[in-house]
Each structure stands twice: as C-alpha cells, then as structure tokens.
VOPAVEX-530620 format. One record per atom (N, C-alpha, C, O): residue in three letters; x, y, z. Coordinates in steps of 0.001 Angstrom, whole numbers, padded with zeros to 6 digits, always signed. Example, Ala and Ser with C-alpha at 12.3 -4.5 7.8 and 13.67 -1.06 7.14 Angstrom:
2
ALA+013190-005690+007800 ALA+012300-004500+007800 ALA+013200-003300+007800 ALA+014236-003319+008465 SER+012850-002250+007080 SER+013670-001060+007140 SER+012900+000030+007870 SER+013409+001138+008039 
***
This chain:
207
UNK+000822-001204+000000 UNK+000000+000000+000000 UNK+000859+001259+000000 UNK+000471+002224-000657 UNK+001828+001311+000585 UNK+002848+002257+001016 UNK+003493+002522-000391 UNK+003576+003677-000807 UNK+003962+001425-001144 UNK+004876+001578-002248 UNK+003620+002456-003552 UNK+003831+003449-004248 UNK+002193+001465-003438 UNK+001247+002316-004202 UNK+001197+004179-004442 UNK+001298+005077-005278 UNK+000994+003916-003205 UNK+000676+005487-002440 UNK+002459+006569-002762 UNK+002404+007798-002723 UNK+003554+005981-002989 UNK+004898+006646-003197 UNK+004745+006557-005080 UNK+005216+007244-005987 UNK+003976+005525-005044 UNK+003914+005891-006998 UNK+003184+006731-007546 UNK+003610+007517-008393 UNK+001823+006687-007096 UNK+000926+007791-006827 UNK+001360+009408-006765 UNK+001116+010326-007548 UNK+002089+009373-005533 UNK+002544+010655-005786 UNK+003537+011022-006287 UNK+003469+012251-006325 UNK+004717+010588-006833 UNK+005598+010044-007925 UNK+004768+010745-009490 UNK+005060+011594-010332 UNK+003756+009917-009261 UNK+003248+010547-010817 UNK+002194+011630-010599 UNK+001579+011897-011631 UNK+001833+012317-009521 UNK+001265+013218-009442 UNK+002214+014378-009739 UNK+002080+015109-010721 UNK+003079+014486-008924 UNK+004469+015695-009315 UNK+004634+016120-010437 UNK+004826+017309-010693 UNK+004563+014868-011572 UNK+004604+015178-012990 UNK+003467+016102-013878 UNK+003645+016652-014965 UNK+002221+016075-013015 UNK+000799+016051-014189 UNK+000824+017755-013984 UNK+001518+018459-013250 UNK-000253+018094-014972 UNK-000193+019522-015283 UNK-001500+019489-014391 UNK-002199+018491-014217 UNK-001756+020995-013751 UNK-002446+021117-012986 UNK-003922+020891-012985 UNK-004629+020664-012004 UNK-004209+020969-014001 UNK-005664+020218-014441 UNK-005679+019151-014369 UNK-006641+018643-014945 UNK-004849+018319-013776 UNK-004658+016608-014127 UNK-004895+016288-012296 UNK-004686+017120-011414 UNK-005298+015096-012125 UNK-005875+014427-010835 UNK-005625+012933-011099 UNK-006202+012427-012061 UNK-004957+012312-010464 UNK-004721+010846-010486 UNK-005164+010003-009246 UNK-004631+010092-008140 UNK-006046+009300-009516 UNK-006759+008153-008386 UNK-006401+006775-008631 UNK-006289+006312-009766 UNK-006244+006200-007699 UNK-005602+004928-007298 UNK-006822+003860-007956 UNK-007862+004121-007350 UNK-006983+003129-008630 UNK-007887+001792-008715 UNK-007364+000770-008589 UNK-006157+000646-008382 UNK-008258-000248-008700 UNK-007783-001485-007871 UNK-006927-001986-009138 UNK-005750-002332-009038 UNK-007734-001983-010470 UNK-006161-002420-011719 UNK-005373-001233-011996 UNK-005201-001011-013194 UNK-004913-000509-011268 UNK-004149+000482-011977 UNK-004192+001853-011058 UNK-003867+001971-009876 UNK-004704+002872-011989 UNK-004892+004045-011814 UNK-005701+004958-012644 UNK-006003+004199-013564 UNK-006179+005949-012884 UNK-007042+006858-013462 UNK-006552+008578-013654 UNK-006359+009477-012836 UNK-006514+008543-014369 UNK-005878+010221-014401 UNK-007110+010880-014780 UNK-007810+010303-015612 UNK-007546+012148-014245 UNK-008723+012533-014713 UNK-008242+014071-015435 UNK-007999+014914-014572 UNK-008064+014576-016920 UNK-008154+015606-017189 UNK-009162+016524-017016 UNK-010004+016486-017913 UNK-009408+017600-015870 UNK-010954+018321-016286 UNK-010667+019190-017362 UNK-011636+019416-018086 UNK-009496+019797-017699 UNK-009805+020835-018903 UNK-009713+020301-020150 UNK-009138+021023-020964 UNK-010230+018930-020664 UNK-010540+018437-021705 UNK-011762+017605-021526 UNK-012427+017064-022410 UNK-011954+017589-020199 UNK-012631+016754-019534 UNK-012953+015045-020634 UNK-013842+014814-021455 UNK-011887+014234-020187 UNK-011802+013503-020534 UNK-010344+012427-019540 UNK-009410+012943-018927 UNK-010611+010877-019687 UNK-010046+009956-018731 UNK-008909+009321-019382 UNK-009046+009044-020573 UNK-007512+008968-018645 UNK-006702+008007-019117 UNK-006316+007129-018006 UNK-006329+007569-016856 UNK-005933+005777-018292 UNK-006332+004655-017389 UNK-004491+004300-017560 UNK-003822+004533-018567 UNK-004176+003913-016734 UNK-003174+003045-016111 UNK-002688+001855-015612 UNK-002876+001728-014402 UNK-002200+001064-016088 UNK-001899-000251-015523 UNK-001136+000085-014082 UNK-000282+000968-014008 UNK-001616-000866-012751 UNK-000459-001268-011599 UNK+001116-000991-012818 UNK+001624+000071-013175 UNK+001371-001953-013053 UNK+002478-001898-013534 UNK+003403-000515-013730 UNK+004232-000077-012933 UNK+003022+000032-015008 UNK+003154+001430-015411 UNK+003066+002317-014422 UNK+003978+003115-014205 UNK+002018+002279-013749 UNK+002001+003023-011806 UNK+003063+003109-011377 UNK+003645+004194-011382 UNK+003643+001954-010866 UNK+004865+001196-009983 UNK+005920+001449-010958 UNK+006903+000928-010431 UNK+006200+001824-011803 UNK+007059+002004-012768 UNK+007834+003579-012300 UNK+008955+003967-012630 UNK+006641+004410-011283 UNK+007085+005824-011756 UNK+007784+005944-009875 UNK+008251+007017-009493 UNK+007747+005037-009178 UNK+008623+004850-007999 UNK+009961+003590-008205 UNK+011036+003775-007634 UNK+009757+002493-008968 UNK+010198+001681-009083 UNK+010872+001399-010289 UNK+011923+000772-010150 UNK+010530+001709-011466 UNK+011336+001669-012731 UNK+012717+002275-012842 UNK+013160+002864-011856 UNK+013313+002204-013750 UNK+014859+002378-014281 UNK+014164+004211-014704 UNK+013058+004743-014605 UNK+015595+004682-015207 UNK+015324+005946-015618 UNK+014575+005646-017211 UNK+013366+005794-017390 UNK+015049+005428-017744 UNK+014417+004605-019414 UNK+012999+004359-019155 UNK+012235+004883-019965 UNK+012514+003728-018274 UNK+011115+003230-018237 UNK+010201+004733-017822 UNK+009068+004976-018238 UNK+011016+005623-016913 UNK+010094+006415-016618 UNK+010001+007696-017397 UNK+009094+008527-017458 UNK+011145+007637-017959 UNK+011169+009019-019020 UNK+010264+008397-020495 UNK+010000+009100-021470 UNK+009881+006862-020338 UNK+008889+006629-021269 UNK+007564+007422-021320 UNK+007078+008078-022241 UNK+006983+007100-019689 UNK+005803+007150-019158 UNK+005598+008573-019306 UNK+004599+009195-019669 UNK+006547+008894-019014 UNK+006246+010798-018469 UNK+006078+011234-020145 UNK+005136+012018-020262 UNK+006729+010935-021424 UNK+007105+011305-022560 UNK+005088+010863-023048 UNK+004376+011599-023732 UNK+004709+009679-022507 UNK+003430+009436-022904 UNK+002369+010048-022534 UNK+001254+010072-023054 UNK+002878+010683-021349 UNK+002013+011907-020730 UNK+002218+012551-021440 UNK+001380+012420-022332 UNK+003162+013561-021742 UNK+003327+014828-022305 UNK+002390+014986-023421 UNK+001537+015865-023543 UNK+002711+013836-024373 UNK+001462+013828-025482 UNK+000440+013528-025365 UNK-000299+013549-026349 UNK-000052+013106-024056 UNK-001517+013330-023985 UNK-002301+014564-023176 UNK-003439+014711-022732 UNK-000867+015520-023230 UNK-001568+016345-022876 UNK-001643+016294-021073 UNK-001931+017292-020413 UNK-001453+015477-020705 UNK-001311+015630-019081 UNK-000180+015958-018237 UNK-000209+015938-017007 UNK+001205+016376-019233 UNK+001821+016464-018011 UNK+002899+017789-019238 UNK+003156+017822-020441 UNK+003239+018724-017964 UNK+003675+019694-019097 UNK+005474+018850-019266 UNK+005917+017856-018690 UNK+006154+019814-020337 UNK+007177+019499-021270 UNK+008108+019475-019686 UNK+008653+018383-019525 UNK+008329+020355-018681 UNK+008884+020940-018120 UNK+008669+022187-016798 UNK+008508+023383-017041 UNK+008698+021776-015837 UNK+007973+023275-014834 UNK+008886+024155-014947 UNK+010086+024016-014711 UNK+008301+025128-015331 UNK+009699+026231-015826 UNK+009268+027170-014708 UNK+008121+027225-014265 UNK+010590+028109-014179 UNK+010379+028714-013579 UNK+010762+030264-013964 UNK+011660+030651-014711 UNK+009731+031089-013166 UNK+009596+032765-013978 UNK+010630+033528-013347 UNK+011091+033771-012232 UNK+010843+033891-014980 UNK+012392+035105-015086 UNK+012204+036206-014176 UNK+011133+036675-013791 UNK+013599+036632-013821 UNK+013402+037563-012573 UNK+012516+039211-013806 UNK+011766+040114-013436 UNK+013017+038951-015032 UNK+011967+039875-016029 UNK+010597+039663-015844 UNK+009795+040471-015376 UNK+010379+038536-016238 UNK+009352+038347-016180 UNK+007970+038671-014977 UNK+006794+038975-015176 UNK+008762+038440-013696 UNK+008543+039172-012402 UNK+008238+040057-012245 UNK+007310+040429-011527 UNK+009075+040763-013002 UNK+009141+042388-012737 UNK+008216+042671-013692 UNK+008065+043865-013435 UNK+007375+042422-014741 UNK+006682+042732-015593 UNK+005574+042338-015194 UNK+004648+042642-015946 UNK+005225+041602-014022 UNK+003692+041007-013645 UNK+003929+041794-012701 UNK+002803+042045-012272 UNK+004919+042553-011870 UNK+004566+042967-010632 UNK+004211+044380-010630 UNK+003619+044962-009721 UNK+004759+045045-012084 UNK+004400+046500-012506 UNK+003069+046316-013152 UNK+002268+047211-012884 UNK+002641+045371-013938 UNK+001207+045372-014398 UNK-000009+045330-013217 UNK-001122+045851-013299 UNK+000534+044575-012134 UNK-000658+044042-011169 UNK-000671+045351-010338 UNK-001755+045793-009957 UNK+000627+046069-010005 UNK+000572+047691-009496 UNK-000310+048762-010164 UNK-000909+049606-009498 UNK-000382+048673-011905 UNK-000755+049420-012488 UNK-002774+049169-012289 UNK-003709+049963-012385 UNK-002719+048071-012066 UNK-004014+047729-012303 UNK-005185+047792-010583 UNK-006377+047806-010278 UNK-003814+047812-009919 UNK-004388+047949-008853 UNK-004867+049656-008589 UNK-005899+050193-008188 UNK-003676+050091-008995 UNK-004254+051864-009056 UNK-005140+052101-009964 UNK-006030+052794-009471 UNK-005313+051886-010951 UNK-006410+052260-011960 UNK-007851+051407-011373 UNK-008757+052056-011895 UNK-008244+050731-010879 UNK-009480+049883-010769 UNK-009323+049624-009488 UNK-010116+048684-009441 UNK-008835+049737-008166 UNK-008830+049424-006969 UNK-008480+048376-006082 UNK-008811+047372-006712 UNK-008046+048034-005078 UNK-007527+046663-004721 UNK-008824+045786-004573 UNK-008864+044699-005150 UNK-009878+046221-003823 UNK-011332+044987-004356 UNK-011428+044690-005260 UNK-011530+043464-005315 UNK-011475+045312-006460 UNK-011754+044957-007445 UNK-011175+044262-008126 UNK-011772+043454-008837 UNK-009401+044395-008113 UNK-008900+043802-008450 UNK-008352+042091-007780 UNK-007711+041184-008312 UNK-008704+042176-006991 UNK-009513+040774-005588 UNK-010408+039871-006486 UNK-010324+038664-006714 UNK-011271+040789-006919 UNK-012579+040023-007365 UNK-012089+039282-009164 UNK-012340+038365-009947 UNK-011432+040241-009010 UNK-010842+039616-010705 UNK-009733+038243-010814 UNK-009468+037429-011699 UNK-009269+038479-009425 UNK-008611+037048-009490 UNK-008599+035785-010054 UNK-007628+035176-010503 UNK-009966+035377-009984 UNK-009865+034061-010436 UNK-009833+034171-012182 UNK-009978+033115-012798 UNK-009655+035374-012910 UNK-009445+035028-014012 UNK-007903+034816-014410 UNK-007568+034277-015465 UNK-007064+035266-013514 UNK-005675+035394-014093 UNK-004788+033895-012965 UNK-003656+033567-013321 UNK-005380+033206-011806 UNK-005338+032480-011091 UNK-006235+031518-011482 UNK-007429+031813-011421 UNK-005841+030185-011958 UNK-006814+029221-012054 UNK-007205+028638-010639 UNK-006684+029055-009605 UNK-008237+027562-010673 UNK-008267+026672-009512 UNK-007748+025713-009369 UNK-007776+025234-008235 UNK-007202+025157-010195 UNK-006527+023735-010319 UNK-005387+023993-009216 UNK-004816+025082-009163 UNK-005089+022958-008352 UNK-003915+022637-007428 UNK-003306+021446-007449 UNK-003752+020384-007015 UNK-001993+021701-008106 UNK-001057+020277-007529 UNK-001041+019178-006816 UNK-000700+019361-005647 UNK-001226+018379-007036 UNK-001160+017388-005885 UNK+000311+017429-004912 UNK+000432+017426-003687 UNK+001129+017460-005774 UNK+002834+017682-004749 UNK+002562+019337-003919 UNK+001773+020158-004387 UNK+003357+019579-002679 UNK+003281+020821-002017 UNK+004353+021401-002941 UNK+005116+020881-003755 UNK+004100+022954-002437 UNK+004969+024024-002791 UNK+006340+023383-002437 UNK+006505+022366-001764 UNK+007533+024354-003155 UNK+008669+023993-002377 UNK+008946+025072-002150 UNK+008860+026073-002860 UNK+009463+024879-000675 UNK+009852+026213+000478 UNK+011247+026610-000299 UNK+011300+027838-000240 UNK+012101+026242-000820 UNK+013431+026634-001551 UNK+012539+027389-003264 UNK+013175+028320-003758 UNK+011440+027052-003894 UNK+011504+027539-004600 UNK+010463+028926-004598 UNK+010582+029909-005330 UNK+009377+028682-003513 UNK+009155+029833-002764 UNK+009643+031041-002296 UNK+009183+032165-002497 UNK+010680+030691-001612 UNK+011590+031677-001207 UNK+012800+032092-002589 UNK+013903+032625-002465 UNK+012262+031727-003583 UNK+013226+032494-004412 UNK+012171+033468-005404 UNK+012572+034449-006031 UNK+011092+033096-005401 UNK+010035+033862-005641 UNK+010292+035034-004848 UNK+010470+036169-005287 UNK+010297+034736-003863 UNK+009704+035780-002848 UNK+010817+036927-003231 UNK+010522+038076-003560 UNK+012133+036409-003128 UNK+013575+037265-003197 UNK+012873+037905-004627 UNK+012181+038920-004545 UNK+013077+037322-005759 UNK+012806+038461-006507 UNK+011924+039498-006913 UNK+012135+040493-007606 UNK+010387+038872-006076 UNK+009238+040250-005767 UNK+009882+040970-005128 UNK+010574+041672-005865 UNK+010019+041166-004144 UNK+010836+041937-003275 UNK+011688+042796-003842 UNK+011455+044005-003821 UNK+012998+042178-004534 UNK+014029+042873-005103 UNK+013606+043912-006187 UNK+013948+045094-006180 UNK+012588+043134-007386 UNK+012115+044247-008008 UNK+011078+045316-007548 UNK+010907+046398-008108 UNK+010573+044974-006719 UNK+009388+045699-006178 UNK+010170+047339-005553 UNK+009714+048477-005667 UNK+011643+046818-004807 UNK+012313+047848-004419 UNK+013276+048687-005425 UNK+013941+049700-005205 UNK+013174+048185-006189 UNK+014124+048558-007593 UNK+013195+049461-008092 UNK+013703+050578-007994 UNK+012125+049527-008560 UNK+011146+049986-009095 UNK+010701+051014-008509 UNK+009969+050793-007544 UNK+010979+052444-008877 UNK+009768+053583-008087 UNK+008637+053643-008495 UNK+008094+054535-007843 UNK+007854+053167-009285 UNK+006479+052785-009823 UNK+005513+051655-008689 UNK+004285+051646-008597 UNK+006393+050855-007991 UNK+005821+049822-007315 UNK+006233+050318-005602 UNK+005554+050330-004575 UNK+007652+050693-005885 UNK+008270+050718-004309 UNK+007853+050295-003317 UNK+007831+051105-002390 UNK+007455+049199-003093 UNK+007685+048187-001632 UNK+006097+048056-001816 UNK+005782+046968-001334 UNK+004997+048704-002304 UNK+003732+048240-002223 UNK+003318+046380-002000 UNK+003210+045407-002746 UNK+003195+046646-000591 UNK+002320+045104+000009 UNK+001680+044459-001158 UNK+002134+043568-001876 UNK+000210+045248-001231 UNK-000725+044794-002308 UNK-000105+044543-003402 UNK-000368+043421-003834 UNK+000576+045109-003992 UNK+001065+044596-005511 UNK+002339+043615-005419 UNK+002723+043063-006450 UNK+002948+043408-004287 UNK+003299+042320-004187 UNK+002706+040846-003818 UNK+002972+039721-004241 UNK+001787+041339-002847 UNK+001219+039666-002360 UNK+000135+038964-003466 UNK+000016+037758-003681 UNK-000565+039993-004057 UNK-001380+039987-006123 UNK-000040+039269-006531 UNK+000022+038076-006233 UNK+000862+039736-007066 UNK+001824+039010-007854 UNK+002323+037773-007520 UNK+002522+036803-008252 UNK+002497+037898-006397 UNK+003094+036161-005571 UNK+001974+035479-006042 UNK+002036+034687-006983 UNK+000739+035805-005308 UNK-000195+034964-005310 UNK-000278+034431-007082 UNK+000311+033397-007397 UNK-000762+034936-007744 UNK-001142+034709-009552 UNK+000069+033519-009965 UNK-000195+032363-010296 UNK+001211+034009-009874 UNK+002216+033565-010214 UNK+002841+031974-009519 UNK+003545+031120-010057 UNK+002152+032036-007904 UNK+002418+030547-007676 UNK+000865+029834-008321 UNK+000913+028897-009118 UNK-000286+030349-007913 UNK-001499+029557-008324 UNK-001760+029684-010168 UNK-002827+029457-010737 UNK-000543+030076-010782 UNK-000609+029775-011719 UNK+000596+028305-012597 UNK+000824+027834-013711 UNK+000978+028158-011311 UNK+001937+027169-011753 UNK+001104+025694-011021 UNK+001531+024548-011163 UNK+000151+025978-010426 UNK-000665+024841-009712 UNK-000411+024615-008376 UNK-000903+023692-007727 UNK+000730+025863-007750 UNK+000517+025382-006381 UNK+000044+026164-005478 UNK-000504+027249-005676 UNK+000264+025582-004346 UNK-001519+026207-002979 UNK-000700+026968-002538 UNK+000473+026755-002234 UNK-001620+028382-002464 UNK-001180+029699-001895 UNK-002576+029981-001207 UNK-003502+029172-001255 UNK-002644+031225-000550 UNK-003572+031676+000215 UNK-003076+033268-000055 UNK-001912+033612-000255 UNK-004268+034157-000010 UNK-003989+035676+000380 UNK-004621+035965+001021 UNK-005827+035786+001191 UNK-003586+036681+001685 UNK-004403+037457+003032 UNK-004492+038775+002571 UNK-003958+039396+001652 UNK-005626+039149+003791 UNK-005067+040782+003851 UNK-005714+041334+005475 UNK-006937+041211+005556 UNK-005243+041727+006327 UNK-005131+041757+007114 UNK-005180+043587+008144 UNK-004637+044433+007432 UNK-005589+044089+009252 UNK-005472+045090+009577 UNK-005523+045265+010892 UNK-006165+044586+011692 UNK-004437+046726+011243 UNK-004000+046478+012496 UNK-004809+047869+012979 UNK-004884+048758+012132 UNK-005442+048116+014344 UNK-006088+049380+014931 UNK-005551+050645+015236 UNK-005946+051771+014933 UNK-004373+050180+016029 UNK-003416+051329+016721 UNK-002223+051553+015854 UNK-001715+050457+015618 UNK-001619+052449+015327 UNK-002483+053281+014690 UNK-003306+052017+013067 UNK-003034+050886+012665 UNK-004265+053026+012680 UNK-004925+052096+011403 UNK-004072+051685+010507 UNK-003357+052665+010301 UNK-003622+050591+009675 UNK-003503+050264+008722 UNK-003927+049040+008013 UNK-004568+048242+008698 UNK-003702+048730+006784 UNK-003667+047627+006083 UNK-002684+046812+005456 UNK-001808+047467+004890 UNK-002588+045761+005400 UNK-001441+045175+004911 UNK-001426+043676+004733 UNK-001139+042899+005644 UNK-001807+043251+003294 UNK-001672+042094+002370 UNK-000111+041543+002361 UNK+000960+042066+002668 UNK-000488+040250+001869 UNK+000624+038879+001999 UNK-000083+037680+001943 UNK-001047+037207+002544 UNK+001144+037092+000485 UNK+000435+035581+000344 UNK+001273+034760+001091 UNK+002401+035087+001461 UNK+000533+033311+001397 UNK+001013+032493+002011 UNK+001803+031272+001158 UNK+001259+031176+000058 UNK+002829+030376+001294 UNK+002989+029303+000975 UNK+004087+028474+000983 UNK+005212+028974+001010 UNK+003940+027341+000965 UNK+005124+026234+002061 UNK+005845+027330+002850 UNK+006934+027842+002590 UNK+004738+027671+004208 UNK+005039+028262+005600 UNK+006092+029524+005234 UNK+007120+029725+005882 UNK+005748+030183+004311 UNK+006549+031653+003503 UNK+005417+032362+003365 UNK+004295+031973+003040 UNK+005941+033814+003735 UNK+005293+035078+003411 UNK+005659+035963+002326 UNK+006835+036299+002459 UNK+005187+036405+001440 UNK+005698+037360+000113 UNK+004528+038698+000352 UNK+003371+038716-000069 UNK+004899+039268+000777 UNK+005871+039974+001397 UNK+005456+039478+003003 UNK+004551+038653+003129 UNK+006168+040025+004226 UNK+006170+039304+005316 UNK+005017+039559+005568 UNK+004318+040346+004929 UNK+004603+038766+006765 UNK+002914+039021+007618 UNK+003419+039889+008531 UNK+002419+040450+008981 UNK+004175+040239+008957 UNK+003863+041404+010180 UNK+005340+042119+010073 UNK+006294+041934+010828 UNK+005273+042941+008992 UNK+006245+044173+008549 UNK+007011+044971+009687 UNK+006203+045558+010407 UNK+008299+045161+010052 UNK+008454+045856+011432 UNK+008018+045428+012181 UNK+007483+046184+012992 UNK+007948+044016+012412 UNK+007397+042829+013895 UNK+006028+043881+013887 UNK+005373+043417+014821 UNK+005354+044877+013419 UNK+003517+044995+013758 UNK+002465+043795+013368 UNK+002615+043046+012403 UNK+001693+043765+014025 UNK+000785+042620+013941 UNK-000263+042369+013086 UNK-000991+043131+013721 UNK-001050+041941+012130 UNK-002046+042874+011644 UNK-002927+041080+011824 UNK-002622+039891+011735 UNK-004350+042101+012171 UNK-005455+040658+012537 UNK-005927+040049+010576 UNK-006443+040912+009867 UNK-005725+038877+010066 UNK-006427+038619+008849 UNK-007814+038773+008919 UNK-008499+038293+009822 UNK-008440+039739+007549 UNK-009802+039716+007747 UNK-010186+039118+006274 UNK-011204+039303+005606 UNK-009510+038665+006114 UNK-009790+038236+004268 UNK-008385+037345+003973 UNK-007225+037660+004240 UNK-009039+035793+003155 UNK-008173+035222+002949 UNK-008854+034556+001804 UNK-010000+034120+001913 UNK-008034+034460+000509 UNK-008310+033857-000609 UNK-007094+032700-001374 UNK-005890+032751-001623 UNK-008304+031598-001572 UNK-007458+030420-001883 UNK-007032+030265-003593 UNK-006120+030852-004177 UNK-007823+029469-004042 UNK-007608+028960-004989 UNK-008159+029543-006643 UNK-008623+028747-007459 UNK-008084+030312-006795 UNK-008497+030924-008351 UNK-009554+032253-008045 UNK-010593+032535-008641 UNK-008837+033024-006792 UNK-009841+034138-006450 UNK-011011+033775-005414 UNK-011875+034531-004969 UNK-010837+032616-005191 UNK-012713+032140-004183 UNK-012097+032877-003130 UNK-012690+033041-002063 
***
C-alpha cells in the first residue's frame, strides 16, 4: 500500500495542474478536467514511476506529455518576467482598486492545485525576486498589495496552494496584504514585527 501510495505521488508531481490521479484497484485513473476527458493506467506502469529504471520512466512521463497531461517541463519565472507582472498588477491595482482587483482574481489564477506541495526553496526564491524588483522599481516601491497579487497569480498559476491574506491592524490604522505558501510570506505578515489581525483570505483561483 505504502509503495502504491509513493507511486501515486511520484506521478502526481509530474501532471499539469488540471490533471488528478486516483488509485484503482487495476491500476490508476488520471482525470483531465480541462478536456474533460479519462486516461487509465496499468499497476504496472504506476509502480514504474517509484520503481522503474530511468528509461522506463522518461517513457511514461514522454506518454504523458502527449496526452496532454503532463507539461514538457515546470519552468520557472524570469526575474523579467517578475518584474513585468509585478508593474502590471501595481498598475491595475491603481487604476481599478484593490477589491476589485480581488474580485478579478480568479481570471488570471486558475483553480486547479497540484497534488505535490509548494517547495519552500523555490518559494523563497520567488519571494527574493518580488521583493528585489518591487524595491528597484519607483512605480511599485515596496507596495504590500502589488506584491502579495503578484506572488499569489504567479504561484497559483503554476498549480501550487497559496492563500492571500489581507489583514489590519487598529493602533495606529492600517492595512497590509501577503500571500502564504510552504510556511513563507511574500511579502512578510507582520512588517516591522507589527501585527495585523487577517480579515480576508483567498485560496484557490480568487474564491
């Protein structure tokens, strides 16, 4: 059961975020919803993706790719590229408002989530370069909101689980947003050790 359950998630790591893999008693089941359509698995081929040679599994994964379930490669976003979602999501936040731009979330954030967790090493290199450009930039300069918008889009667009907060402290008033993920803050939760209570937290594609 143990070795099942390590193949399982073995080949979950691989699938593109629309992809869901369930255990059956001959095999396994991959469920695409954004084609909405099924591909079936032998035990074998399963056990192949904990237990096989490198040859056998760069088969499997290569048979994914062409069906569409598992991408070429998880690529990860250029520190440009960063800086170009983090000045757009600034720009958009001033022109149309931070609710609003809340509510628009789930179009630029899908819902689909990974089955594997975030990784706290690749998290935290996210985080370094919001940050870095955010302070580089006098258009953005250190803005919370247009950083924890950008974290957020940018991990729940690669399929993994983030949360946004946004949060506010009494004495004196303020506000102050930050996404969550593998136990990381982008930008921190409590800026200058101040505290701020969460009154709003959003998961998965804006809900």
């Amino acid at each position: 059961m143990a070795e099942d359950t390590d193949a399982l998630v073995a080949m979950a790591s691989i699938l593109s975020p629309h992809c869901r893999v369930t255990r059956m008693s001959n095999g396994a089941l991959i469920a695409d919803w954004k084609r909405t359509r099924f591909l079936g698995m032998t035990t074998t081929d399963v056990q192949k993706f904990s237990e096989g040679d490198r040859e056998e599994r760069a088969e499997l994964v290569a048979c994914l790719i062409r069906a569409g379930c598992a991408p070429h490669r998880r690529e990860r976003h250029s520190d440009v590229g960063i800086g170009l979602w983090l000045r757009g999501v600034h720009l958009l936040i001033r022109t149309m408002g931070f609710g609003r731009v809340l509510r628009m979330l789930s179009l630029a954030a899908p819902d689909y989530v990974r089955a594997d967790l975030p990784d706290a090493e690749e998290v935290g290199r996210l985080k370094r370069a919001v940050q870095s450009n955010s302070r580089r930039s006098w258009l953005v300069n250190g803005d919370c909101k247009s950083e924890a918008v950008t974290a957020f889009i940018l991990l729940r667009r690669r399929g993994l689980k983030a949360v946004l907060h946004v949060g506010v402290r009494e004495h004196p008033f303020a506000l102050h947003a930050w996404t969550s993920s593998a136990g990381l803050c982008i930008p921190d939760a409590d800026p200058r050790g101040h505290a701020f209570t969460p009154v709003l937290a959003i998961d998965c594609g804006g809900q």
